[in-house]
KEMARTOR-894370 format. One line per 8 residues: their letters; for each residue y, z negated, x negated of C-alpha. Coordinates in pm, 1 decimal, decimal comma. Example, Ala and Ser with C-alpha at 12.3 -4.5 7.8 and 13.67 -1.06 7.14 Angstrom:
% KEMARTOR-894370
as = -450,0/-780,0/-1230,0; -106,0/-714,0/-1367,0
//
This chain:
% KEMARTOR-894370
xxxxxxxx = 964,3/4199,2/-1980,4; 717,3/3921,8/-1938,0; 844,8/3673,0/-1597,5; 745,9/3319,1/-1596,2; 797,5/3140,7/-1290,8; 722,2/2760,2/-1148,7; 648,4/2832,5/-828,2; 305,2/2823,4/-704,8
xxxxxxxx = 149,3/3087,1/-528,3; -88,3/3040,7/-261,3; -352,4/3168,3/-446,2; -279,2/2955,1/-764,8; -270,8/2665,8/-560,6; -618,9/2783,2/-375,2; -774,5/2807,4/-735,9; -597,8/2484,7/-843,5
xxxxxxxx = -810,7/2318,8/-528,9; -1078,7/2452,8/-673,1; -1100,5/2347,4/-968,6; -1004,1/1990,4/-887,3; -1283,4/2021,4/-612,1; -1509,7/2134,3/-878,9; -1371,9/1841,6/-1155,3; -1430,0/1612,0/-878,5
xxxxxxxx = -1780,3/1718,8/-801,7; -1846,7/1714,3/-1202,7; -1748,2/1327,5/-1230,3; -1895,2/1175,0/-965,9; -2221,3/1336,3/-1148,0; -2145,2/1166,1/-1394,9; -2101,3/773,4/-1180,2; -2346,9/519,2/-1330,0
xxxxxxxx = -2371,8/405,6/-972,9; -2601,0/548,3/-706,2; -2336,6/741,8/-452,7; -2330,2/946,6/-199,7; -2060,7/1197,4/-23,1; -2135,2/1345,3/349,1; -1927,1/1569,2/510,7; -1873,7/1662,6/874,2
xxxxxxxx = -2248,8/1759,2/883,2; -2326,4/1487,5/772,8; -2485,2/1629,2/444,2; -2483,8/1536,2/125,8; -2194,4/1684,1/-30,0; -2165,5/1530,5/-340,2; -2377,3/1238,0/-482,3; -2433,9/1072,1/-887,5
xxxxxxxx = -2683,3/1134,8/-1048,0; -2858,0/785,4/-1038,1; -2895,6/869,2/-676,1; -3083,2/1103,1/-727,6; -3325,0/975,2/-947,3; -3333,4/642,0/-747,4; -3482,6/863,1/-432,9; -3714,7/1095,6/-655,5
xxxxxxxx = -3489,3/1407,4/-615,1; -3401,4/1684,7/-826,4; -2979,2/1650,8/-866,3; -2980,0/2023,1/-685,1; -3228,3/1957,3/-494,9; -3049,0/1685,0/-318,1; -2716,4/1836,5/-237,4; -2725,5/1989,5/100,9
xxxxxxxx = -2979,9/1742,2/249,3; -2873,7/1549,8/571,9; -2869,2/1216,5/635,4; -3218,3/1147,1/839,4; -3365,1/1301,1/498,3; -3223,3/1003,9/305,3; -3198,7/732,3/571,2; -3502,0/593,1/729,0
xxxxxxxx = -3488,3/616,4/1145,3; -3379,5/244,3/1200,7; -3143,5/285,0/922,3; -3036,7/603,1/1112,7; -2902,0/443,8/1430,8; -2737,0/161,7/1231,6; -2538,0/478,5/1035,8; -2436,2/659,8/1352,4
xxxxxxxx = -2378,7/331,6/1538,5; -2074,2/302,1/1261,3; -1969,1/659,6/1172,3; -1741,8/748,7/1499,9; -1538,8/459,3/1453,5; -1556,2/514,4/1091,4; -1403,0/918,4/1059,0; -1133,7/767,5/1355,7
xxxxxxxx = -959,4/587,6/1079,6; -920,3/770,1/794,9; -791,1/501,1/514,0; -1077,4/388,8/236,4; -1166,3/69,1/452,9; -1482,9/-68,6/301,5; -1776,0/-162,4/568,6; -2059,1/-364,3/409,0
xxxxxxxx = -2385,0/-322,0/599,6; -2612,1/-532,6/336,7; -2964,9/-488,5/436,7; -2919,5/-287,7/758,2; -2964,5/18,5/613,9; -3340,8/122,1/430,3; -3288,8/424,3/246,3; -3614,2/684,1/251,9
xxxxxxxx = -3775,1/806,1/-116,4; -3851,9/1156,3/-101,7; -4221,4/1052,2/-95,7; -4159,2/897,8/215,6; -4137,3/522,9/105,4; -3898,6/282,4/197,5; -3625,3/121,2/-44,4; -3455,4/-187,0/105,6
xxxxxxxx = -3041,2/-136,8/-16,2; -2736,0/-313,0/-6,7; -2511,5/1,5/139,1; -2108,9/0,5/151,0; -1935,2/257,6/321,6; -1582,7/408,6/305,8; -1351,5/708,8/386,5; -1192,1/896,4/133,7
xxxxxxxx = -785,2/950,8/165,9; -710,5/1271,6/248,0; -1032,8/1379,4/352,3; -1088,6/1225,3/700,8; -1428,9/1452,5/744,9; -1609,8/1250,2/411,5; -1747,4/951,7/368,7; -1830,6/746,2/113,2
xxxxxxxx = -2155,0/560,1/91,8; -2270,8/346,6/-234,5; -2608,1/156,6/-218,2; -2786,8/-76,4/-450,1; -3148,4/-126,1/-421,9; -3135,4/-528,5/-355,8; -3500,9/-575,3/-577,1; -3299,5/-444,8/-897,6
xxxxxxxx = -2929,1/-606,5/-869,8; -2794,0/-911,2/-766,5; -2473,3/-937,4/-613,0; -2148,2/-960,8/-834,2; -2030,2/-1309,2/-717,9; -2436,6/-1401,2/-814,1; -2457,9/-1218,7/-1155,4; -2120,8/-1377,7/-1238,6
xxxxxxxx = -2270,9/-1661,5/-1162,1; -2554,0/-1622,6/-1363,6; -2366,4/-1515,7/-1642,8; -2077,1/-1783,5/-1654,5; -2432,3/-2047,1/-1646,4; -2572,1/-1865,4/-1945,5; -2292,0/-1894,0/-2118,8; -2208,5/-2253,9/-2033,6
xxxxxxxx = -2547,0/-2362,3/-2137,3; -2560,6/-2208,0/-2444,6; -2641,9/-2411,9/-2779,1; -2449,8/-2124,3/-2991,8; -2066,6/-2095,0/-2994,9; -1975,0/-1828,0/-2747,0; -1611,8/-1675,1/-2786,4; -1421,0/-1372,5/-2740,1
xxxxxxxx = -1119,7/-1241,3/-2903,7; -829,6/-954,9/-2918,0; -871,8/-707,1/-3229,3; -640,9/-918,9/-3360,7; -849,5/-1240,2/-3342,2; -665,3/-1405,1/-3099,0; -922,9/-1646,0/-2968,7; -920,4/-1536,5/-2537,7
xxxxxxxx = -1233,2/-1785,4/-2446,7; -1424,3/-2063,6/-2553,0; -1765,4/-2189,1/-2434,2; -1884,0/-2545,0/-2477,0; -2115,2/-2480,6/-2761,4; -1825,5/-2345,6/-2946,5; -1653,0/-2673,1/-2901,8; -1951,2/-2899,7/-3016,7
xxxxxxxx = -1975,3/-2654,7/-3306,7; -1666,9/-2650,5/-3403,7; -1501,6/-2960,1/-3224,3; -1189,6/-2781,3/-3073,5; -1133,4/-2825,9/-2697,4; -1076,8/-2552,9/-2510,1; -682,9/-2598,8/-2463,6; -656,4/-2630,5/-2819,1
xxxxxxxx = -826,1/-2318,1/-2963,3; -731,9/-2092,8/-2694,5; -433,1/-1878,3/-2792,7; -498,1/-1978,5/-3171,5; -589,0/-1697,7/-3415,9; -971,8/-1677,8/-3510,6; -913,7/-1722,8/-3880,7; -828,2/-2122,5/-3809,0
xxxxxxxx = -1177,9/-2098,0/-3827,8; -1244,2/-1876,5/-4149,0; -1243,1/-2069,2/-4504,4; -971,7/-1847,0/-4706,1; -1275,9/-1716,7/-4933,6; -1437,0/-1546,8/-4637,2; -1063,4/-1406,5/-4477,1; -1154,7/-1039,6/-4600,6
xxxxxxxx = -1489,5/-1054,6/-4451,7; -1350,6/-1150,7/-4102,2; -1098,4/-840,7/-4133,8; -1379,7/-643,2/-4202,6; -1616,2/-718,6/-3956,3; -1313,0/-694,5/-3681,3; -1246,2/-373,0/-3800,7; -1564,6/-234,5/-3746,9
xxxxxxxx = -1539,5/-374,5/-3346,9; -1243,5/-197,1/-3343,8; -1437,8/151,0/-3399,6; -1666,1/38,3/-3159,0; -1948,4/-105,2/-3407,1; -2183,6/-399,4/-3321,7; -2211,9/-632,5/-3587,4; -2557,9/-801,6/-3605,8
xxxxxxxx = -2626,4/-1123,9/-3798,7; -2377,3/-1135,4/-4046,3; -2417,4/-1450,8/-4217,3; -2065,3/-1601,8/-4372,8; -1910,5/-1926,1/-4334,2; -1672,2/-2094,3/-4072,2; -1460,8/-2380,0/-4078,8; -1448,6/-2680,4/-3783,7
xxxxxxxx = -1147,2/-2921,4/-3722,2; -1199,6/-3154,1/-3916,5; -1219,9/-2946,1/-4257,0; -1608,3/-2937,5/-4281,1; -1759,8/-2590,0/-4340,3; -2079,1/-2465,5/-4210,7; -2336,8/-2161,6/-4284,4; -2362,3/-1952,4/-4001,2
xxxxxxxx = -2478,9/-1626,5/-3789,8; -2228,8/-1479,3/-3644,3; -2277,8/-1082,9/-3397,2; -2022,5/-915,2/-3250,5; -1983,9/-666,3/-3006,6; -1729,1/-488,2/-2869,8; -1528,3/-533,6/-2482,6; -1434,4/-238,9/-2318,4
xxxxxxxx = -1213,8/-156,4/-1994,8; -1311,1/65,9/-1736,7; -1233,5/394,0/-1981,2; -1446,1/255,4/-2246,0; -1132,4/172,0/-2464,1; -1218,9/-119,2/-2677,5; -967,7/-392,2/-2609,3; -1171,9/-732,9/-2748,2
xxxxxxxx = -1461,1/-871,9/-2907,5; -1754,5/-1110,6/-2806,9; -1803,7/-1330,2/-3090,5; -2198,0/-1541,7/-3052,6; -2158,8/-1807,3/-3383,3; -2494,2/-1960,3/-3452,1; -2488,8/-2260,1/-3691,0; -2763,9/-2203,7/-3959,4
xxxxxxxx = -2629,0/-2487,8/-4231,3; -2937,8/-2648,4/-4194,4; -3191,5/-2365,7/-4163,5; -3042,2/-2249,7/-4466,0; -3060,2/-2622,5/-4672,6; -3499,8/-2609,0/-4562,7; -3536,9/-2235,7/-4644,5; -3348,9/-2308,4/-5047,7
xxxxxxxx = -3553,9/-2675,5/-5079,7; -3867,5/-2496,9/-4974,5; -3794,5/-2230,3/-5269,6; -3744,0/-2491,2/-5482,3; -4010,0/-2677,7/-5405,6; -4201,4/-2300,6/-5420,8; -4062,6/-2228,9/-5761,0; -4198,3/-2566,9/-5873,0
xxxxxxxx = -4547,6/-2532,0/-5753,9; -4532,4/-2203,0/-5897,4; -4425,7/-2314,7/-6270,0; -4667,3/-2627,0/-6242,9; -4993,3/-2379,9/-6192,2; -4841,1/-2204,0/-6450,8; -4789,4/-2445,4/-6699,3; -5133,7/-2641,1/-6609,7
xxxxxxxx = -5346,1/-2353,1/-6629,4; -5193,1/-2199,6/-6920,8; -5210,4/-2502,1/-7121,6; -5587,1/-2563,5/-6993,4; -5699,2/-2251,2/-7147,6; -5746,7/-2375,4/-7531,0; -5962,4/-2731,2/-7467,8; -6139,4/-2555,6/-7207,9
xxxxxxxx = -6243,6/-2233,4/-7473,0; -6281,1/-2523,6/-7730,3; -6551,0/-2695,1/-7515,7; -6727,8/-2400,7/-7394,3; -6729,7/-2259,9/-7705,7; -6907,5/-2583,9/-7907,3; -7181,5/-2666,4/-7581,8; -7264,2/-2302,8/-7632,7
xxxxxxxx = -7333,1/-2380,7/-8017,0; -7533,5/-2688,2/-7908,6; -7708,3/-2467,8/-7656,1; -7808,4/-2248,0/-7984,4; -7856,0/-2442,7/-8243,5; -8011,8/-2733,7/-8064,2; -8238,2/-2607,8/-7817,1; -8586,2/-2749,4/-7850,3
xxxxxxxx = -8449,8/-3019,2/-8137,8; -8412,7/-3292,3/-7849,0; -8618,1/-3343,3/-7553,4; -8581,4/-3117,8/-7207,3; -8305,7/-3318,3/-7019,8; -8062,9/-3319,4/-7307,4; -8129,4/-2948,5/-7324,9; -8086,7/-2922,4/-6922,3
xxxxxxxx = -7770,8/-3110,6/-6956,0; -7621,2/-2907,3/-7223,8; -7678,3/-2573,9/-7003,5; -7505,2/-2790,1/-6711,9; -7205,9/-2906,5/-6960,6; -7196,4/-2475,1/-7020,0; -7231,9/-2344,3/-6753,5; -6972,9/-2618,6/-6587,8
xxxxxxxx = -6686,5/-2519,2/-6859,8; -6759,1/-2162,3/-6870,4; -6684,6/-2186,4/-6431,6; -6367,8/-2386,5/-6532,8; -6249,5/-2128,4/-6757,5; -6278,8/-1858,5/-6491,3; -6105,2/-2097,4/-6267,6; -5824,6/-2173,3/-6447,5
xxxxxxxx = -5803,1/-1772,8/-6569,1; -5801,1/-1682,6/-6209,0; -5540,3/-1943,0/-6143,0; -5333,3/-1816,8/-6400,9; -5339,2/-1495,5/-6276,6; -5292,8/-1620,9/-5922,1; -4938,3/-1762,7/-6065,8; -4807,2/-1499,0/-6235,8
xxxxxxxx = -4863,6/-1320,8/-5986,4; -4652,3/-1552,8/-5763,1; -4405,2/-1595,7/-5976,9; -4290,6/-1205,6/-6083,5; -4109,5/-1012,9/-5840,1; -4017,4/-646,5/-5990,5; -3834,2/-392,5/-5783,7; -4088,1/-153,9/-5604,5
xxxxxxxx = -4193,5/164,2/-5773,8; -4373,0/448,3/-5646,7; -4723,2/382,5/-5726,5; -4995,7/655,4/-5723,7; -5313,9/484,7/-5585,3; -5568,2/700,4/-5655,0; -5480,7/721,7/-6053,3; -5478,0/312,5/-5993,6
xxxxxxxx = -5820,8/255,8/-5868,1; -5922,5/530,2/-6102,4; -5802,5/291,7/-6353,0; -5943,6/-25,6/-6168,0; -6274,4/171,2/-6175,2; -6277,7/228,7/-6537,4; -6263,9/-128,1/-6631,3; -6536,4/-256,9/-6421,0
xxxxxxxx = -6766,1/3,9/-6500,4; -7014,2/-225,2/-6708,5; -7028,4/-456,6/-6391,1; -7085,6/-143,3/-6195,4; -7350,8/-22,8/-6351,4; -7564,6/-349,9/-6431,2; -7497,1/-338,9/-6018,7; -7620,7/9,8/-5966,0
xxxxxxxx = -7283,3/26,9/-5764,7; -7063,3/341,3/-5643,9; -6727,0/398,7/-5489,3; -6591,8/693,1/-5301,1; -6280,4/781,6/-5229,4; -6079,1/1112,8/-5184,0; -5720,5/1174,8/-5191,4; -5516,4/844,8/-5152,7
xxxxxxxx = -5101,3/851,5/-5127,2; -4893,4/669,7/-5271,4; -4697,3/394,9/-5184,4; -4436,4/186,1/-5248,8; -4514,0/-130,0/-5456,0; -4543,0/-331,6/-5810,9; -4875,9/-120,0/-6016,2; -4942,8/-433,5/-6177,1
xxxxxxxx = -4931,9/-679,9/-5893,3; -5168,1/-343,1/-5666,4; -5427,1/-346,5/-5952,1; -5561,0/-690,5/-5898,9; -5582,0/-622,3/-5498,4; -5820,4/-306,1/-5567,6; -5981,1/-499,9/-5861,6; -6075,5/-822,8/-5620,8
xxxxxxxx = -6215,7/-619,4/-5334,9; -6406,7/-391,3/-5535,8; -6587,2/-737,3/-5736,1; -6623,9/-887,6/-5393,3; -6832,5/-591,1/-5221,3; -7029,9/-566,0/-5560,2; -7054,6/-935,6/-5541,8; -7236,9/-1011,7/-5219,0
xxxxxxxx = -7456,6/-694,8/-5192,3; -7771,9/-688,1/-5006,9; -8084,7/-597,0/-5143,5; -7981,8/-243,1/-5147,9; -7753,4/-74,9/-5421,0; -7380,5/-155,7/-5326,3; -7244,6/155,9/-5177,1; -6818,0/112,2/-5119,0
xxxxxxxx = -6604,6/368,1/-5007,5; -6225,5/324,3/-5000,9; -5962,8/522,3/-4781,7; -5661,6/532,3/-4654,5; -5389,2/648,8/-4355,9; -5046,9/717,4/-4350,2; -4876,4/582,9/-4020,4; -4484,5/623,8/-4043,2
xxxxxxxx = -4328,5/366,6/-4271,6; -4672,5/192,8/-4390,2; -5023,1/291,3/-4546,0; -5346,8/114,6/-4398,9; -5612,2/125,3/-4706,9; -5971,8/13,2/-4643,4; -6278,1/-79,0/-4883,6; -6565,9/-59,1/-4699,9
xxxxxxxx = -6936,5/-176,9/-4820,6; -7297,0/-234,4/-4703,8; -7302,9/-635,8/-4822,3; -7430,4/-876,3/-4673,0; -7141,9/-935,5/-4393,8; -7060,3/-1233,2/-4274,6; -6947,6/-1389,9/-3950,4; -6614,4/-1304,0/-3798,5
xxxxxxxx = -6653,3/-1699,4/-3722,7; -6515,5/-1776,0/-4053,1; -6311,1/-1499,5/-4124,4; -5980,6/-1674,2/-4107,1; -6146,0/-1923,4/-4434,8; -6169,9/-1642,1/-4699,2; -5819,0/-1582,2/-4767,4; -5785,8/-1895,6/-4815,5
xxxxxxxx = -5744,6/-2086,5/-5166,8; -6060,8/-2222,0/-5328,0; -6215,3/-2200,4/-4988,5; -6617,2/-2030,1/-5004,8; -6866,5/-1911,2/-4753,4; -7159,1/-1907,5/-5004,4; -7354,9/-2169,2/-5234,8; -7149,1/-2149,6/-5591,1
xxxxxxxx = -7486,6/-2111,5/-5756,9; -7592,6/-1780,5/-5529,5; -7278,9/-1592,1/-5559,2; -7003,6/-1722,4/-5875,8; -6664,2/-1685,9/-5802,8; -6356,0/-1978,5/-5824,1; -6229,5/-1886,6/-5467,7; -5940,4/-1761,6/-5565,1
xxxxxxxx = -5949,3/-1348,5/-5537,9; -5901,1/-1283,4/-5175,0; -5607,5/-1517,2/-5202,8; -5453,5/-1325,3/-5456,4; -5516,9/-1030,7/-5265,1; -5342,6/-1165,6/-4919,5; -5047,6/-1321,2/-5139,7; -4966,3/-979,8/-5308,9
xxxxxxxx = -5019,4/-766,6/-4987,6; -4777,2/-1003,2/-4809,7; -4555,5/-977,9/-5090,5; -4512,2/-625,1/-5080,7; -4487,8/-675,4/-4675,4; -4806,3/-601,0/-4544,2; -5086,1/-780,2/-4410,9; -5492,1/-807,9/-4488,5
xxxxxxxx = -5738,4/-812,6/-4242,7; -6124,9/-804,7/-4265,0; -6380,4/-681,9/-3997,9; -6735,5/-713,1/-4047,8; -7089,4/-857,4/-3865,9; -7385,1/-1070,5/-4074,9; -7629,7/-781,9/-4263,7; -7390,5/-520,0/-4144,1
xxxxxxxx = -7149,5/-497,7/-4440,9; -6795,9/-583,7/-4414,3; -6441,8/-364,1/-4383,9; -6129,4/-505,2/-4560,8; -5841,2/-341,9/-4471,5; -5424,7/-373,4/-4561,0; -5105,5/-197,7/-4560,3; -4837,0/-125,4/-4782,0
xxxxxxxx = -4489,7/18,5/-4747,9; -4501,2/396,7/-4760,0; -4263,6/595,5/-5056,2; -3935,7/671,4/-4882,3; -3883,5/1046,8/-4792,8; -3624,7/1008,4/-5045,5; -3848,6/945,3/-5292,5; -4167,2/1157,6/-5178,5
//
């Protein structure tokens, strides 16, 4: 018959020791502070971790080493001067001996320290010593004076709260925000401050401090005292006591009411724009064809009828409406372009430019141009939008070519999240001087009657790229051709 008994035997309680020795040793391994333990020896018993690394050691390396190994030799006699009286009384009695004591890097450097010493209970042959290196932490009383002025100078309401939204503190930007003094808020419940519509949203985000979540940014609404409402920011992030329970929340409110009014009367105004290029171009279209088509007739019928300035002027009159046309096309296109905004598809490039290729080979080959390019991935993006970037920097290297044939290759690299294309020719070039102008609307480097254009292609092609979240960049030297590169989001690996 099995005999249980409550009595502990020497060699229980022996083990017992041990363990708790070796429990012991395990957590202060674990202190986010650097600490030390000597014993008798004076060697390092026991020390964090943090100390370790703080004085270049190895954590096993460490343990064992005595006190001239981690103490420089003024810092020495300052320790000894203390310990004697120290070990005679054996209570934790804190001895601060703030920049007396330089502790020595295992390279051999010095690091100036804040030290503070103490005996352990029950152990009158240890002592305690915890150091800070004084170029990497302020004191508390300082940093809680830094802090508290942070806080008080803040523009953005600063609060905290129980987990059941019990407001705890209350910063003056929270009171010109919301225009509650401190002794009348505190002690209130948080949702005095939440319009009824946005009550669930409040319980929500609270709940998800409670699990120990930081909520960034969420935008909702709050409600000051007297009744008006107001757009706002709002992050919180969890308090915790010293076993990392969560017991409150930091609440930062940043008012965005009118941040928010600019960015929706800047889409408006946007959207406006937008649907006036539309409208304009689109209903240019017709008188434009009308007169190009009839100075064309004159041009045909009446050449050599009247006398050589009324045929000069009719080319000019052509020539002229025929450049409008293309203008207002481009425009067009420029506006749609704008204006739609599909959801992103996976787009294969290469079977695009193929594409692209295909329907500018007539201007290719009265060019005597050619384009490489090898395998290209695909992306993330709207095919229609893509086409008319590969289309516009494919006319443009044809379009200022040097004397020799143009010669373009295009690539591409994948880099994480994004996809950096490049169409590279041997042009003319131009200088990097002016390389800011050509994305820009109607804007031209070149006499209109040298190279044709309306000035509106590489805009299209920044506007889309930015669009989809990239950028568009161009590199490139006078005679030495020019490199026009972008990115675009990269298909999900949960699409690919």
């Amino acid at each position: 018959m099995e005999e249980h008994s409550t009595a502990t035997s020497p060699g229980r309680a022996h083990v017992a020791a041990n363990e708790a020795s070796r429990l012991s040793s395990l957590a202060m391994q674990q202190i986010g502070s650097p600490i030390f333990i000597f014993d008798e020896k004076h060697r390092v018993a026991v020390a964090s971790r943090p100390a370790a690394r703080l004085l270049g050691y190895d954590y096993g390396d460490l343990i064992g080493c005595t006190v001239d190994s981690v103490l420089t030799e003024s810092a020495l006699k300052h320790y000894l001067a203390y310990v004697d009286a120290f070990f005679a009384r054996p209570e934790i009695r804190p001895v601060e001996l703030d920049g007396k004591l330089s502790l020595r890097h295992k390279d051999g450097s010095e690091i100036k320290a804040n030290v503070r010493l103490a005996s352990l209970p029950g152990l009158p042959a240890a002592m305690l010593m915890e150091f800070h290196d004084e170029q990497k932490f302020l004191p508390p009383e300082s940093l809680r004076d830094a802090l508290a002025a942070i806080v008080g100078d803040s523009d953005d309401a600063i609060l905290s709260k129980t987990l059941d939204g019990t407001i705890l503190t209350w910063n003056p930007g929270a009171e010109r925000l919301f225009g509650y003094s401190p002794d009348e808020i505190i002690g209130q419940s948080v949702y005095s401050l939440v319009p009824e519509q946005c009550s669930v949203d409040e319980a929500g985000i609270l709940a998800r401090v409670r699990n120990n979540e930081r909520v960034r940014h969420f935008e909702t609404r709050r409600r000051c005292k007297d009744g008006t409402e107001l757009e706002v920011s709002v992050t919180l992030s969890p308090i915790r006591n010293g076993a990392g329970q969560v017991v409150a929340a930091s609440s930062i409110v940043r008012d965005i009411t009118e941040a928010r009014r600019r960015d929706a009367e800047l889409r408006r105004s946007n959207a406006e724009l937008e649907q006036f290029a539309y409208v304009a171009s689109h209903d240019l279209q017709e008188p434009l064809r009308m007169v190009a088509n009839y100075t064309e007739l004159l041009a045909e019928r009446y050449r050599g009828r009247l006398d050589d300035k009324a045929d000069l002027y009719i080319k000019y009159a052509s020539g002229g409406a025929r450049r409008m046309q293309k203008l207002v096309s481009d425009l067009l296109t420029y506006s749609r372009n704008a204006s739609q905004d599909r959801a992103p598809d996976r787009v294969s490039t290469r079977a695009l430019v193929a594409e692209v290729l295909q329907s500018m080979q007539s201007t290719m080959e009265n060019a005597g141009a050619s384009v490489q390019y090898g395998e290209l991935p695909d992306v993330l993006g709207d095919e229609g939008q893509l086409w008319h970037v590969f289309q516009n920097l494919i006319d443009n290297a044809i379009k200022f070519r040097s004397e020799a044939a143009p010669r373009i290759v295009i690539a591409a690299v994948s880099s994480g999240s994004h996809v950096t294309f490049s169409v590279t020719d041997n042009g003319i070039g131009l200088d990097m001087k002016h390389a800011d102008q050509l994305f820009q609307m109607f804007r031209r480097l070149h006499d209109r009657d040298k190279y044709e254009g309306s000035g509106i292609g590489l805009a299209l092609v920044r506007r889309i790229v930015e669009r989809h979240g990239g950028t568009v960049w161009v590199e490139s030297a006078p005679g030495a051709g020019a490199t026009f590169s972008f990115t675009l989001p990269a298909v999900p690996d949960g699409l690919r």
